[in-house]
N, C-alpha and C positions, 0 to 999 in steps of 0.2 A: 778660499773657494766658496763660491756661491752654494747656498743648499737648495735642494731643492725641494719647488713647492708642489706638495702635491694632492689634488683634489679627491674627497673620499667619498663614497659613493654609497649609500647605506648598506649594499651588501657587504662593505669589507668591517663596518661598524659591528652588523648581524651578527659575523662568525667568530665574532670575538666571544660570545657565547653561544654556538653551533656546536649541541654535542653529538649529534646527529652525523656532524662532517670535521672529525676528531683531525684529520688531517691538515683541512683547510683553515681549523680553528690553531691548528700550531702552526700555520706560518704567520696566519694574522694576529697571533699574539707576538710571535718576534721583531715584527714590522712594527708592534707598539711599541716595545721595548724600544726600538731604535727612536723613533718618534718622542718613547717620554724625553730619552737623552739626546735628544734636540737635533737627531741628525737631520730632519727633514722639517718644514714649513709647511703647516698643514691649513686648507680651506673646506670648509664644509657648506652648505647651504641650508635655508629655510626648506628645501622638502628631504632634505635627510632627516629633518626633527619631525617634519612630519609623515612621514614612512615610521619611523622611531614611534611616536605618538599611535598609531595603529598594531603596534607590538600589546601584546597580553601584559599585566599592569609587572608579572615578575622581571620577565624580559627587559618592558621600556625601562624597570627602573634598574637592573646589571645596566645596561648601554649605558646610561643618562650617570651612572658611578664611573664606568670608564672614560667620558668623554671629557669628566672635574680630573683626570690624569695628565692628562695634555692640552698646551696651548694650542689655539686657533682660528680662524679668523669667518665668520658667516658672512656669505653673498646672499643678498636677497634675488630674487627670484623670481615670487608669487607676483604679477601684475607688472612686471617690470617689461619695460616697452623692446627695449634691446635682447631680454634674455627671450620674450615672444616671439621678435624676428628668426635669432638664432634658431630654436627649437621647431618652427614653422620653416624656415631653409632644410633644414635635417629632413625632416617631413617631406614638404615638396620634393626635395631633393631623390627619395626613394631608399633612405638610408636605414630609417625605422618608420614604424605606420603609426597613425595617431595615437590607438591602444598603448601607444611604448612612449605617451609622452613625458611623463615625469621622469623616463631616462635620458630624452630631451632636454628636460630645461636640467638634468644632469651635468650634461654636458655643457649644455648655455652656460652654467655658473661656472665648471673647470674652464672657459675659454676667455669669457669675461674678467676673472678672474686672474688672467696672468697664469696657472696652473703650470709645469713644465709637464707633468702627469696627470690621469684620471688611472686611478687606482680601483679596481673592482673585481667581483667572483663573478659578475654578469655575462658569461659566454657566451648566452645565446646575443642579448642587444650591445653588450659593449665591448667587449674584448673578443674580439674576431677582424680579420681581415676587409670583412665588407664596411663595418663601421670604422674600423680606424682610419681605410684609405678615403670615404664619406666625409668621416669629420676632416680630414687634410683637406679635402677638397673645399669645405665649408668655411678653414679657419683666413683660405687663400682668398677664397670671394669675397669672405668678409673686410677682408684685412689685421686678421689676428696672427698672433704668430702660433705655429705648429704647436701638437701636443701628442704627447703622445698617451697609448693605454693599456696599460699591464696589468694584470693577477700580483697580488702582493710577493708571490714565489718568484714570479719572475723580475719584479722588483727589485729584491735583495737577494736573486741571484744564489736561490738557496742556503745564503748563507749559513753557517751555523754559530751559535753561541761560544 
């Protein structure tokens, strides 16, 4: 069975050490778990290192220790002509407003990328009903295939260890 790939979004990197959201940090430490043991094909991009890079020096560097845990592969992004149109459709489109564009070219890299998922805690810009039926609409115009975008709970589905 194919695994599946799925793009991370720097908020679910974040709560990997979020002790602030004890909760949110134990499912996305399970979701690694699953991840170090290869269940899932993981994509990240150049602005998850740079959101990562704007972390306080304790922070970026727990991330940048969890991230030498797991294989995965970077989209670039920055200046990339396709991932602009992408994130500019989203835009125009009325899905999120320029303010939200780095959740844009978010997304640009999970679509570009092949992703079967975009993985995030971001409720208000990504994991809601107006953007997920937004990006369906954007991956159809384009011609990418569907994706879809869950909370890491609702990912693995609760699972427990």
């Amino acid at each position: 069975m194919k695994k599946l790939r799925l793009y991370l979004d720097t908020s679910v990197i974040s709560h990997l050490d979020q002790q602030d959201a004890p909760e949110r940090m134990a499912e996305t430490r399970k979701l690694w778990e699953k991840i170090k043991a290869g269940e899932y094909e993981v994509v990240l991009s150049d602005v998850d290192f740079l959101e990562i890079g704007k972390c306080n020096d304790a922070k970026r560097n727990t991330l940048l220790d969890y991230l030498k845990e797991i294989e995965y592969t970077v989209v670039e992004v920055q200046g990339d002509e396709q991932a602009a149109r992408i994130a500019s459709r989203i835009i125009d489109l009325g899905i999120l407003r320029q303010k939200s564009f780095d959740d844009c070219q978010h997304i640009a890299a999970a679509i570009m990328s092949g992703s079967d998922v975009i993985v995030s805690w971001n409720f208000r810009h990504m994991v809601n009903i107006r953007t997920i039926k937004g990006v369906r609409a954007v991956t159809a115009l384009e011609g990418y295939k569907d994706i879809l975008i869950l909370d890491p709970f609702s990912l693995i589905g609760g699972e427990t260890e």
